[in-house]
Backbone as JSON, one array per atom type, in Angstrom:
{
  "sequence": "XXXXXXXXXXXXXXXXXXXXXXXXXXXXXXXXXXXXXXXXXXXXXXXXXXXXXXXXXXXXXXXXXXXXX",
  "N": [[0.85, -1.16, 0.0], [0.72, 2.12, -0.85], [0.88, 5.89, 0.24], [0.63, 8.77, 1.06], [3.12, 9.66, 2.33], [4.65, 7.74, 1.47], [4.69, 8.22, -1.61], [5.86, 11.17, -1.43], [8.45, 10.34, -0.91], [9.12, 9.01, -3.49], [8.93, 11.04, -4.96], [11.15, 12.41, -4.35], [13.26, 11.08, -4.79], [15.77, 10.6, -7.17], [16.56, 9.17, -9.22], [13.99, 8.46, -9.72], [12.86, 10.05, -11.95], [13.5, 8.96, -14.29], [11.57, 6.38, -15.08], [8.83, 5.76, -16.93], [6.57, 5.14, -16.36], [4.55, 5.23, -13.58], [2.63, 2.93, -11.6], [-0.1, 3.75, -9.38], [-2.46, 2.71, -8.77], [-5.51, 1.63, -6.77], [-4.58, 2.35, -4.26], [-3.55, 3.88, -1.58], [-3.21, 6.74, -1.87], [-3.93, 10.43, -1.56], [-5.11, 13.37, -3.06], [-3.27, 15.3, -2.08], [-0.77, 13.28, -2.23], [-0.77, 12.42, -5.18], [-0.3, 14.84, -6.32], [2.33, 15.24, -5.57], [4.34, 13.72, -6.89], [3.28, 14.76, -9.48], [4.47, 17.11, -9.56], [7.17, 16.63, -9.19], [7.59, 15.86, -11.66], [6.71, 13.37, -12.73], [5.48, 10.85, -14.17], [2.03, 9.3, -13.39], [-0.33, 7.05, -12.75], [-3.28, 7.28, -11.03], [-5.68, 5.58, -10.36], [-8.42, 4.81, -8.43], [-8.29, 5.46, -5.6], [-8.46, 4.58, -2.34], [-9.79, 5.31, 1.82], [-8.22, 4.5, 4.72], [-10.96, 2.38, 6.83], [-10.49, 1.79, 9.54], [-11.67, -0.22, 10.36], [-11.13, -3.62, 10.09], [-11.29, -6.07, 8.53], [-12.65, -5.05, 6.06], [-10.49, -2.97, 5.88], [-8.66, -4.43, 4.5], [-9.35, -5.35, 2.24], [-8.91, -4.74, -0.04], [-6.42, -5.64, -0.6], [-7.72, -8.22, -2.25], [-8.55, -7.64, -5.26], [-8.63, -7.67, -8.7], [-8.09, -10.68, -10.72], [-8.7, -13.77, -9.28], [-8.06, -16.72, -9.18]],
  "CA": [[0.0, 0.0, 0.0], [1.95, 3.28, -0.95], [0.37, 6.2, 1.38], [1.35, 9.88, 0.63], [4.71, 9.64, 2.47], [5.76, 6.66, 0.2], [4.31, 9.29, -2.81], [6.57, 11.81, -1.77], [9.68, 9.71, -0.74], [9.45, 8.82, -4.51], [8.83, 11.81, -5.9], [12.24, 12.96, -3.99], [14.2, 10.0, -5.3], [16.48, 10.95, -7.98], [16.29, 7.89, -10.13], [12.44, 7.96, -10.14], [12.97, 10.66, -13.43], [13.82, 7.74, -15.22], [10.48, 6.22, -14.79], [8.24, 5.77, -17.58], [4.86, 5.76, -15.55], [4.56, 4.77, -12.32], [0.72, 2.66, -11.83], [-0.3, 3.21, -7.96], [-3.99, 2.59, -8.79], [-5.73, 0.88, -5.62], [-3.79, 2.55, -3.06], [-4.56, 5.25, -0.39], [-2.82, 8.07, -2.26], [-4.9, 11.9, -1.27], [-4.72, 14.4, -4.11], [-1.27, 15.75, -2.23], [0.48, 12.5, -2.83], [-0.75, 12.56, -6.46], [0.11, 16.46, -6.46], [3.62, 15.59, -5.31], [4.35, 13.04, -8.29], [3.08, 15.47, -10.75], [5.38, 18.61, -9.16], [8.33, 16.01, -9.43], [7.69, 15.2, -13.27], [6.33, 11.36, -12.72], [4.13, 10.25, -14.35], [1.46, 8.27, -12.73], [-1.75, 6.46, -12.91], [-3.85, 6.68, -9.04], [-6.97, 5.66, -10.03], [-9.23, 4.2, -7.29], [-7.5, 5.73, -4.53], [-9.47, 4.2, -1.16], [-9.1, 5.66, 2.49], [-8.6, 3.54, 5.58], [-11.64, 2.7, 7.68], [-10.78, 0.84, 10.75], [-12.19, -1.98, 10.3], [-9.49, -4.83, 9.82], [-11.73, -6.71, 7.06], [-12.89, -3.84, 5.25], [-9.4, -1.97, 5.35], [-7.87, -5.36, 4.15], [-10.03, -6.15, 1.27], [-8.09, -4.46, -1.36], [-5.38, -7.42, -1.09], [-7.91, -9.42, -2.98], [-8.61, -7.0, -6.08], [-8.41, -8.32, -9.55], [-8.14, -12.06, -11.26], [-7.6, -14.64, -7.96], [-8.63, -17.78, -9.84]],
  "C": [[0.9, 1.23, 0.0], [0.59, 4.44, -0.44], [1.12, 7.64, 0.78], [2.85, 10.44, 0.85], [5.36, 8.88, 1.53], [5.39, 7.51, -1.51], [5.62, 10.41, -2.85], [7.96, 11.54, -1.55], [9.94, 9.47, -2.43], [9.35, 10.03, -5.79], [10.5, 12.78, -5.56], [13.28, 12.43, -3.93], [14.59, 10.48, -6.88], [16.55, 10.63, -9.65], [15.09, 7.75, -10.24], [12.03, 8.42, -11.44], [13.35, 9.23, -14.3], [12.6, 6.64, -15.52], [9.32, 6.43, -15.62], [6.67, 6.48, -16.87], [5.18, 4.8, -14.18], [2.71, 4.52, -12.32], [0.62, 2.48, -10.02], [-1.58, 3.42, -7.68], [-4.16, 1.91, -7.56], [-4.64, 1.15, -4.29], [-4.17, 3.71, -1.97], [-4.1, 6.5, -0.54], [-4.27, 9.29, -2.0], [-4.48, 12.48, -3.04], [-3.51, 15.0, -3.77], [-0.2, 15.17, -2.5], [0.75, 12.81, -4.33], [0.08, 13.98, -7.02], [1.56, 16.13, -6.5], [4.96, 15.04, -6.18], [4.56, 14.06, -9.33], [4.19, 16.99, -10.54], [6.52, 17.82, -9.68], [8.32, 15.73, -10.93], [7.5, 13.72, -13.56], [5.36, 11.39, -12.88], [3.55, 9.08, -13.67], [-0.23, 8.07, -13.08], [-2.2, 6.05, -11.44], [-5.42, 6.59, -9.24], [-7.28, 4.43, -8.59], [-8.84, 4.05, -6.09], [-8.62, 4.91, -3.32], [-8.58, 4.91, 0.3], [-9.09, 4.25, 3.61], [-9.94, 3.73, 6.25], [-12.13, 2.27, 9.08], [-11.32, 0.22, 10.9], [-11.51, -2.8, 9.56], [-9.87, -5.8, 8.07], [-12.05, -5.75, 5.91], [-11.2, -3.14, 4.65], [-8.23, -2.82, 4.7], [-8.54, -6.01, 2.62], [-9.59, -5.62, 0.34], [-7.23, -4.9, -1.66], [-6.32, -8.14, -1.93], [-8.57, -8.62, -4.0], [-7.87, -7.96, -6.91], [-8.64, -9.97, -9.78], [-7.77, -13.21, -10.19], [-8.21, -16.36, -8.39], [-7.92, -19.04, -9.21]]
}
């Protein structure tokens, strides 16, 4: 789960310019993580940001997103 600190730790990584797109769809990015990406020149894809909501099953159910066949 990348979180607006792990947004702007990578937007203040050096080597992240190198970085085609970065995809951190399904994660708990705000609009300031996203913001802090787009100030740095990284491209990214954050759709379907979610927040936490204290509840352990609920705030855990985005581990099972996508194809689990």
């Amino acid at each position: 789960m990348v979180t607006d600190e792990g947004a702007e730790r990578l937007a203040n990584c050096p080597e992240a310019g190198n970085l085609e797109l970065v995809d951190l769809s399904y994660n708990t990015l705000t609009t300031n993580g996203v913001a802090a990406l787009k100030w740095a020149g990284i491209k990214c894809a954050a759709a379907e940001q979610w927040a936490p909501r204290g509840d352990e099953y609920e705030d855990n159910h985005y581990l099972y997103a996508g194809d689990y066949e």
